[in-house]
N, C-alpha and C positions, 0 to 999 in steps of 0.2 A: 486769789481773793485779796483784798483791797482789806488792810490792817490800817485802822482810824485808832489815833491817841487820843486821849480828853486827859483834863485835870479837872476833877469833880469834887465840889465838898459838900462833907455828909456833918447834921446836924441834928441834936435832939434835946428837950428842955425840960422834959419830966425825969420823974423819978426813975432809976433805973438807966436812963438815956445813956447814959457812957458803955451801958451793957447790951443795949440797942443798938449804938452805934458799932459798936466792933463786929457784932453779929451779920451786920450787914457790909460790914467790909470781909468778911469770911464768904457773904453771899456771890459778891460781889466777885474775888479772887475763883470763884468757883463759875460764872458763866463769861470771862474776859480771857482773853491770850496772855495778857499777863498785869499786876496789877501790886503796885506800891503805897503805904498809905504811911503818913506819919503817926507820930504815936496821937491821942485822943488830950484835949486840952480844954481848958474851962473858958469861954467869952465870956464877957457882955451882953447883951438884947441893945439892939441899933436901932431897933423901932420903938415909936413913942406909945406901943400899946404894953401897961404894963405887964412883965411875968420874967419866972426865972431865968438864972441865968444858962446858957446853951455847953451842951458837950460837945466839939468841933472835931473834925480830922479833915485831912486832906487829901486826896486817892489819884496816884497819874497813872492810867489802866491804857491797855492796848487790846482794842477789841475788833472783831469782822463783823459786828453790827453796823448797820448805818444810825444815826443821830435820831431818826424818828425812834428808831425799833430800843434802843439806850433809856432813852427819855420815857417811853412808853413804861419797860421793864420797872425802871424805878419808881417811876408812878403807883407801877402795882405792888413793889416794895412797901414802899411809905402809908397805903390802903392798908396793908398787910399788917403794918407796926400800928395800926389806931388812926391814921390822919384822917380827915374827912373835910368839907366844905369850909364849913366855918371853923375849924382848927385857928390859922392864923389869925381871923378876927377877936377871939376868945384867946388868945395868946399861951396856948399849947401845943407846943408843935410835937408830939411821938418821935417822927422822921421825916428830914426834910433831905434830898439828894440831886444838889444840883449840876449838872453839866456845865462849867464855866468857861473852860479853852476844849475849842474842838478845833484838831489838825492845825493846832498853833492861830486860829484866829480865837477871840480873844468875842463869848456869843452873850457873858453877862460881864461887863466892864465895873459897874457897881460894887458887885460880890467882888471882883479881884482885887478891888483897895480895899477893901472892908481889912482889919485886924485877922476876924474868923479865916481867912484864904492867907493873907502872911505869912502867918505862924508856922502854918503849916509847908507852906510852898519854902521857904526857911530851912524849915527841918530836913524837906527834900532833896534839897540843891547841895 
């Protein structure tokens, strides 16, 4: 079986969210082959719709998932944590888990200069 790395950053801006976020890097270390995450760090909001500020980490996991069935799982993470439709337009995000480097290409380039992925990928190196 075919063992895919990512570097994922996990995100949340409510109340609570730093306790959110860890819990789902606990999720996370529990359906991956193996999975490292910096410690949890406070952003900024990068987008011009206003609301709090974001609990960040950073997570380089190794898993026998393919990138659909990854993306999917997390999807139903972030439903799981409260997200829904209009989340982001309403400027609440519960939990946001993005897939950023898969197999060392590089699939949100945005998110990887962002501060929020730095910090972390920093902490990790």
């Amino acid at each position: 079986m075919k063992i895919n790395r990512a570097i994922i950053g996990l995100a949340s801006n409510i109340k609570g969210g730093m306790l959110l976020v860890k819990k789902s890097c606990q999720e996370i270390k529990a359906i991956t082959v193996s999975a490292k995450f910096s410690s949890c760090y406070e952003t900024v909001p990068v987008s011009s719709i206003p609301q709090p500020n974001y609990h960040n980490c950073v997570g380089i996991i190794e898993t026998e998932w393919d990138f659909d069935h990854l993306r999917e799982r997390f999807k139903e993470m972030e439903k799981a944590a409260g997200r829904h439709p209009d989340s982001k337009r309403q400027g609440e995000i519960p939990l946001d888990i993005d897939i950023v480097v898969w197999n060392d290409e590089v699939v949100k380039p945005r998110d990887m200069l962002q501060d929020y992925m730095q910090i972390g990928l920093l902490e990790l190196k």
